[in-house]
Backbone bond lengths (Angstrom), bond angles and torsions (degrees), N, CA, C in turn:
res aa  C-N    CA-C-N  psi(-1)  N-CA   C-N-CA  omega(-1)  CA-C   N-CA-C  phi
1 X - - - 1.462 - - 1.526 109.26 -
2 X 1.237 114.94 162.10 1.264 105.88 -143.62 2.069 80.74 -117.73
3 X 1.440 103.08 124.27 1.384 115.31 164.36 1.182 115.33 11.12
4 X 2.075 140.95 143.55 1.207 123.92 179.46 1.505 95.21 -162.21
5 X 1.108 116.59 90.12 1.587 146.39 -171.40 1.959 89.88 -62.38
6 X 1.322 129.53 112.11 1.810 118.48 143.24 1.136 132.64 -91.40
7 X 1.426 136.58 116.79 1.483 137.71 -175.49 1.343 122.75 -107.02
8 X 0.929 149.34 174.16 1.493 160.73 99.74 1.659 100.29 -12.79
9 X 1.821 115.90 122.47 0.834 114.11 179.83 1.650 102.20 -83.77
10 X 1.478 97.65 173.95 1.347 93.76 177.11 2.106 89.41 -137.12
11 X 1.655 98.79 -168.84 1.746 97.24 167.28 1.722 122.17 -89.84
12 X 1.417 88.67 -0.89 1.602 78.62 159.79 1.596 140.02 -93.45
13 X 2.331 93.59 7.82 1.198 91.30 172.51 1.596 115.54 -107.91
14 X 1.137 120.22 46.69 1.468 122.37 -120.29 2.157 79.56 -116.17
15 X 1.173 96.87 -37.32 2.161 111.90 177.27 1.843 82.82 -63.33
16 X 1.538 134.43 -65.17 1.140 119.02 -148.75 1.354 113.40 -81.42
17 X 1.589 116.50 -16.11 1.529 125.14 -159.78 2.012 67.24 -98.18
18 X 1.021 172.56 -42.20 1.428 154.89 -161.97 1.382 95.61 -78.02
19 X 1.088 129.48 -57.53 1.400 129.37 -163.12 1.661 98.42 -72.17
20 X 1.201 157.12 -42.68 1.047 152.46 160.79 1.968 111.83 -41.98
21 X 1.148 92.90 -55.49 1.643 109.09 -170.47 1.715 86.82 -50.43
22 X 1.295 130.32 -62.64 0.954 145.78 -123.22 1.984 108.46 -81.70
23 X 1.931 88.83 -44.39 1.390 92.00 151.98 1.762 147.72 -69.07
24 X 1.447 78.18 -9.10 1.552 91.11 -177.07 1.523 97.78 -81.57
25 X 1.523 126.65 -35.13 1.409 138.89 -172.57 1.669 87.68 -49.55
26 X 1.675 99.72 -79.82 1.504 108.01 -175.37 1.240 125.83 -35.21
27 X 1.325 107.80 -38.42 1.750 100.61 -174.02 1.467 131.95 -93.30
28 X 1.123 70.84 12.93 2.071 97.91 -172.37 1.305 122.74 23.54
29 X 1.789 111.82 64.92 1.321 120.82 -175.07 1.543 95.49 -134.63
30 X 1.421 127.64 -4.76 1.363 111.28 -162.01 1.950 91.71 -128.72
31 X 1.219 148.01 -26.86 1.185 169.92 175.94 1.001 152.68 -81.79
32 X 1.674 143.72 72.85 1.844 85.73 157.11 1.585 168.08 -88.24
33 X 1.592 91.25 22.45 1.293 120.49 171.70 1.683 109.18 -47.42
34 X 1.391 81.77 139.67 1.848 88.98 -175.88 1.242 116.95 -117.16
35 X 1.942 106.09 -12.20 1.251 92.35 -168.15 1.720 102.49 -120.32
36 X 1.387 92.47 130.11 2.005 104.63 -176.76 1.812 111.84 -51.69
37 X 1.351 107.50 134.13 1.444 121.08 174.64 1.492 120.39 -84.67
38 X 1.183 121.19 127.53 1.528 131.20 164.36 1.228 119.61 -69.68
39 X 1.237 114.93 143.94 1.792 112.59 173.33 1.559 119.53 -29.08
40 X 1.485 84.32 -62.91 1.807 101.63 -179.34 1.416 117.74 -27.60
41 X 1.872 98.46 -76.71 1.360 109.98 170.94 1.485 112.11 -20.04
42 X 1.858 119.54 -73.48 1.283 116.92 -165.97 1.241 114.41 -67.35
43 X 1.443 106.86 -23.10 2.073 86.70 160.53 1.297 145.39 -82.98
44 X 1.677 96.39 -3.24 1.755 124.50 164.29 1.726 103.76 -77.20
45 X 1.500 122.74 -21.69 1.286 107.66 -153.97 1.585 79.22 -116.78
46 X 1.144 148.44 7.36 1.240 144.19 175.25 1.528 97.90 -84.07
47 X 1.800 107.08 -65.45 1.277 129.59 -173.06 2.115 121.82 -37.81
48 X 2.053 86.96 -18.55 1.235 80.22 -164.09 1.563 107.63 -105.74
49 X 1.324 108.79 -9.00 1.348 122.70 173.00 1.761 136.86 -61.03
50 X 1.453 115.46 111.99 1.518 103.41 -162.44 1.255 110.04 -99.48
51 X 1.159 126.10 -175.88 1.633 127.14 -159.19 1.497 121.30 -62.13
52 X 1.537 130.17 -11.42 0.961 132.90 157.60 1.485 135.43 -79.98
53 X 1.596 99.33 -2.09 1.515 110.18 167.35 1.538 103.17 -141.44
54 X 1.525 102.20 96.08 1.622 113.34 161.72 0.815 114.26 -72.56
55 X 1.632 117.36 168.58 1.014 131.35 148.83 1.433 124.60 -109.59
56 X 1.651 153.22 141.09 1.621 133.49 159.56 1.322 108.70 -134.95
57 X 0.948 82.34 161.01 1.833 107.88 -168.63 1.523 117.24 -103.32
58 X 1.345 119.30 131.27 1.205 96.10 178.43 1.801 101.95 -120.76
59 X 1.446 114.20 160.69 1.360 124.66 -172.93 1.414 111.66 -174.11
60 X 1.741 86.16 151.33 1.202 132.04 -157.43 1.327 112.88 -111.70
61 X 1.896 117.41 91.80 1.620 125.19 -149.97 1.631 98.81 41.96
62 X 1.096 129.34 -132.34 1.926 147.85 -171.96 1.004 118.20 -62.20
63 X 1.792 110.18 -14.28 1.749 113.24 -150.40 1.803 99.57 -101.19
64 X 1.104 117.40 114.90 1.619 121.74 150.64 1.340 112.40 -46.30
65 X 1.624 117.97 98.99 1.525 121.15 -173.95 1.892 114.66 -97.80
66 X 1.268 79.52 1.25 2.206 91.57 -157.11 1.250 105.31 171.23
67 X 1.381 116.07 163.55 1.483 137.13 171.75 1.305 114.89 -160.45
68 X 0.963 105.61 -178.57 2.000 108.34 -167.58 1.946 85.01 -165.31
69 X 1.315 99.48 177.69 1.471 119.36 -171.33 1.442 112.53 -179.41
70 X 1.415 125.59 122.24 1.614 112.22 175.30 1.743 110.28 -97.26
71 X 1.323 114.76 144.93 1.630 119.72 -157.27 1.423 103.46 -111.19
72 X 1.335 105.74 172.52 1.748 124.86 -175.49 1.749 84.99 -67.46
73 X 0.882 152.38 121.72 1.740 143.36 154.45 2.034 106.66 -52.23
74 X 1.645 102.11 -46.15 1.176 110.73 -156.19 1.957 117.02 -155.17
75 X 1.229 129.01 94.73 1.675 106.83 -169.09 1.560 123.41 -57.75
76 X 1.385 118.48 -10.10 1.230 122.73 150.08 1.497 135.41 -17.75
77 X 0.940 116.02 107.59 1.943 101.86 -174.73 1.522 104.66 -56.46
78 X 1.242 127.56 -35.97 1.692 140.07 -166.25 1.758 91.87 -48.45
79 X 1.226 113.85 -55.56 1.395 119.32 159.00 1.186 155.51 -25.03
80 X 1.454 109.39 -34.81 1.459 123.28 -155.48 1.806 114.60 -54.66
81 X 1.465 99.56 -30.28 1.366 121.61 -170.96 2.345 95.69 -87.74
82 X 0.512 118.04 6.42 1.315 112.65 174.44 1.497 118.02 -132.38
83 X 1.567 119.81 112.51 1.812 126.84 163.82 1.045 117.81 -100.95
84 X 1.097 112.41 158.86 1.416 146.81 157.28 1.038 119.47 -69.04
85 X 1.732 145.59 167.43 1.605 122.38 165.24 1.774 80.53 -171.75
86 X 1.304 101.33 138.74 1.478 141.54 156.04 1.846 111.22 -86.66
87 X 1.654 101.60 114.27 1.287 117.40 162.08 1.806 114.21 -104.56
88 X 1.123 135.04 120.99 1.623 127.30 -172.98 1.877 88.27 -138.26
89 X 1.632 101.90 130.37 1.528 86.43 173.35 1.858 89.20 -151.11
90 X 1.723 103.67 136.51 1.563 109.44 -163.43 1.557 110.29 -54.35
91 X 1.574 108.09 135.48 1.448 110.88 163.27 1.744 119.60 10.21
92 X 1.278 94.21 -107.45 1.800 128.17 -158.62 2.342 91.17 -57.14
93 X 1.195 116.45 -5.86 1.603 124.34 176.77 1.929 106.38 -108.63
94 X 1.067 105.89 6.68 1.709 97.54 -169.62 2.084 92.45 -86.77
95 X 1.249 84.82 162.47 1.375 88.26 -177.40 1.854 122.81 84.57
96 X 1.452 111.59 -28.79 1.549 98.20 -170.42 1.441 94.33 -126.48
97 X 1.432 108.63 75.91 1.249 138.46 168.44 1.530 131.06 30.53
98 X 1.561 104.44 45.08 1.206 123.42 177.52 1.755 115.36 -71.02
99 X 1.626 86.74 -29.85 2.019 108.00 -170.84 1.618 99.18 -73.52
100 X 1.525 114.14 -35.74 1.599 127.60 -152.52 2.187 75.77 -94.39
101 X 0.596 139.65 -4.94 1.197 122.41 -171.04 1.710 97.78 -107.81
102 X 1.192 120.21 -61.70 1.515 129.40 -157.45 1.899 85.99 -78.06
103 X 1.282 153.96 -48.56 0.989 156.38 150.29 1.743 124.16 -10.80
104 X 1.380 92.76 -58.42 1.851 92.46 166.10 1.325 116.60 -106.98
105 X 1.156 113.22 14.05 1.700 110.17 131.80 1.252 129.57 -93.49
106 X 1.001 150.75 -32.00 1.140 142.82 96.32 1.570 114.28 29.92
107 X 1.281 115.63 -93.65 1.314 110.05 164.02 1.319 138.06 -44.38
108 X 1.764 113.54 -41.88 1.663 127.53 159.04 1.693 98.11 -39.12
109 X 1.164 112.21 -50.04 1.415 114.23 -163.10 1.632 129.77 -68.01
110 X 1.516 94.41 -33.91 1.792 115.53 174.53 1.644 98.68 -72.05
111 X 1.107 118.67 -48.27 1.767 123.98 -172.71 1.760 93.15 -40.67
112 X 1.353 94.54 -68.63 1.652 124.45 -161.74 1.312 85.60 -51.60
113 X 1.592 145.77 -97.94 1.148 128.08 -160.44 1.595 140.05 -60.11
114 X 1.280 100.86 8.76 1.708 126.48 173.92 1.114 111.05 84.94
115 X 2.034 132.75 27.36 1.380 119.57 131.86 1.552 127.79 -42.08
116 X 1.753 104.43 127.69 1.454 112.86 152.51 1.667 128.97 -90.52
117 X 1.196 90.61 7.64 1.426 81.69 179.15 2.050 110.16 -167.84
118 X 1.175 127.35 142.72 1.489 125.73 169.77 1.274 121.97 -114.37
119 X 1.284 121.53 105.17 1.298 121.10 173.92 1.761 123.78 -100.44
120 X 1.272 123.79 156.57 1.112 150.14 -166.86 1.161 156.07 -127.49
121 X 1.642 154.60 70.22 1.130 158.33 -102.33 2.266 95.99 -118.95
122 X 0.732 120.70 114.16 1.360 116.89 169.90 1.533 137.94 -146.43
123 X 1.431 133.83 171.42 0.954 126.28 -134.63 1.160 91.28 -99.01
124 X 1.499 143.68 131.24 1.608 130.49 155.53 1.615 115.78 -31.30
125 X 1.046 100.18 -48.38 2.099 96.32 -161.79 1.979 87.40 -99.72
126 X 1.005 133.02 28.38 1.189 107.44 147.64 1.685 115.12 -112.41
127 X 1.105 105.29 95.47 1.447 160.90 164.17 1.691 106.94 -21.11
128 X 1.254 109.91 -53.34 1.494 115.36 -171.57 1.497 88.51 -100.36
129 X 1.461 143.38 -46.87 1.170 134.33 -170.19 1.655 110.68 -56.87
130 X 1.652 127.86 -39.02 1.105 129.70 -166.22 1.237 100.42 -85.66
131 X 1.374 147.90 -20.38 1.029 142.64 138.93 1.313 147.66 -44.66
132 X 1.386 119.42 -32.66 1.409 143.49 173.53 2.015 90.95 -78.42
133 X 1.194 121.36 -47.51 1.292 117.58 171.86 1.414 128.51 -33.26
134 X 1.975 96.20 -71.51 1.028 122.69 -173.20 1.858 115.08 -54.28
135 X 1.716 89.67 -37.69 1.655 105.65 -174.05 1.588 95.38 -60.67
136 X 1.109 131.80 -38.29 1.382 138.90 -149.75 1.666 105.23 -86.35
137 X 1.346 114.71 -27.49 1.412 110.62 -171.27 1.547 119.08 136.55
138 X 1.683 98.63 -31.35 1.495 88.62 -177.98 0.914 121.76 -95.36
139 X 1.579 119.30 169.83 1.581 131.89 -135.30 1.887 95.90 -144.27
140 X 1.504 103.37 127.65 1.616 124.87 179.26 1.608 105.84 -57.90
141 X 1.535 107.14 110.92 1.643 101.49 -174.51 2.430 95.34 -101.85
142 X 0.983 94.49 -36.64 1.527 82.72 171.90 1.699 93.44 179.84
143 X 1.384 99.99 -174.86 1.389 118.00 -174.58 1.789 120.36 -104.46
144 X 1.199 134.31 115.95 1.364 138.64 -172.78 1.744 95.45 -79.88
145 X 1.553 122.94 95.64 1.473 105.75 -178.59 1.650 113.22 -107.11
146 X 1.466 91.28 134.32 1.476 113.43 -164.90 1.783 118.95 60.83
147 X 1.660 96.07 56.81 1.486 96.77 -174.50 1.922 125.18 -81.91
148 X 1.429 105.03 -7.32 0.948 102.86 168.37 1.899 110.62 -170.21
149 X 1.279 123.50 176.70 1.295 98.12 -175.31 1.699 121.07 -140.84
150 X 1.192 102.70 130.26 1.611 113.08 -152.00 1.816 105.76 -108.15
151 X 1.206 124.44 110.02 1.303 146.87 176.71 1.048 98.11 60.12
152 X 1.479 130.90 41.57 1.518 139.60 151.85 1.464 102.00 108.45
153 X 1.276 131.01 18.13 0.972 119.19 -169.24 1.930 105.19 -133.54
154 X 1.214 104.34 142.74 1.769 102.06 178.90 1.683 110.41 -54.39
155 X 1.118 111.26 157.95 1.342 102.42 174.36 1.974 101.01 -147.39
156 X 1.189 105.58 147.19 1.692 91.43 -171.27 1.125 96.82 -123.32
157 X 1.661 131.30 162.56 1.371 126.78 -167.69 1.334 98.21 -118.93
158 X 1.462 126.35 179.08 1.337 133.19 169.31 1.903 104.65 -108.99
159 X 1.105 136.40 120.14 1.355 112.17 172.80 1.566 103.33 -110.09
160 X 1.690 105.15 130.60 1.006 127.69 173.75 1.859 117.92 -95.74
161 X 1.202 93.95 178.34 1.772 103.95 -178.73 1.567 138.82 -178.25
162 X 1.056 134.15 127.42 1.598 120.15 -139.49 1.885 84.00 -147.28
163 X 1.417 109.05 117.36 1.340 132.36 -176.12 1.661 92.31 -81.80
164 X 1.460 119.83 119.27 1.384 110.14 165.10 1.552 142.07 -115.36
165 X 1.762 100.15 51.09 1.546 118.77 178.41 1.303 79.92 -92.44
């Protein structure tokens, strides 16, 4: 496999982290967002993010191959100790462990900013995503059925969750 550099995103990755996001929209394995992101947007939504919700990038020599980000879970204070996190990694790179890489950093990262815990919403039939999960630690807490609905059709999620003492 060919070298796979992880960074701290910045706004100049903001064209590749849209175009990534964007396929995941399309391919309807990572989402249920329907509506495609512009560069801009992701450099407004980078811009607004504070140190407890990164974002990193991962790449391949120059190339933006993937990114990840850990999320608000909840604005609740009861919360503060529990995220969310976005894995997106480009087409023609899925599979040769770009997800397994940006993922347990990700986790390095929740420890480090004083998450106890990562939770997770996902697709039954995405296949390589529930795996990269499972590989990782987290564990099937129940099923969200018919949580939202994608080209007219119900779609139900799996929500996952990985305690990180």
């Amino acid at each position: 496999m060919t070298e796979i550099n992880l960074r701290p995103a910045t706004g100049k990755d903001s064209g590749a982290i849209a175009t990534i996001y964007n396929q995941g929209i399309e391919d309807r394995i990572a989402t249920l967002e329907t509506n495609l992101r512009t560069p801009d947007e992701r450099r407004q939504w980078l811009a607004a993010r504070g140190p407890r919700h990164p974002v990193i990038v991962a790449e391949s020599g120059d190339r933006v191959v993937g990114w990840g980000s850990l999320n608000a879970f909840n604005p609740r204070k009861a919360y503060d100790h529990v995220a969310d996190f976005s894995v997106y990694v480009e087409r023609e790179w899925r599979g040769k462990g770009v997800g397994s890489r940006l993922l347990a950093r990700l986790v390095e990262l929740a420890r480090e900013v004083g998450y106890h815990k990562l939770v997770l919403s996902a697709f039954p039939w995405n296949a390589g995503g529930m795996a990269l999960y499972q590989k990782l630690g987290f564990r099937t807490v129940g099923i969200y059925k018919e949580q939202g609905k994608l080209d007219g059709k119900w779609a139900d999620t799996i929500i996952m969750e990985r305690l990180l003492d």
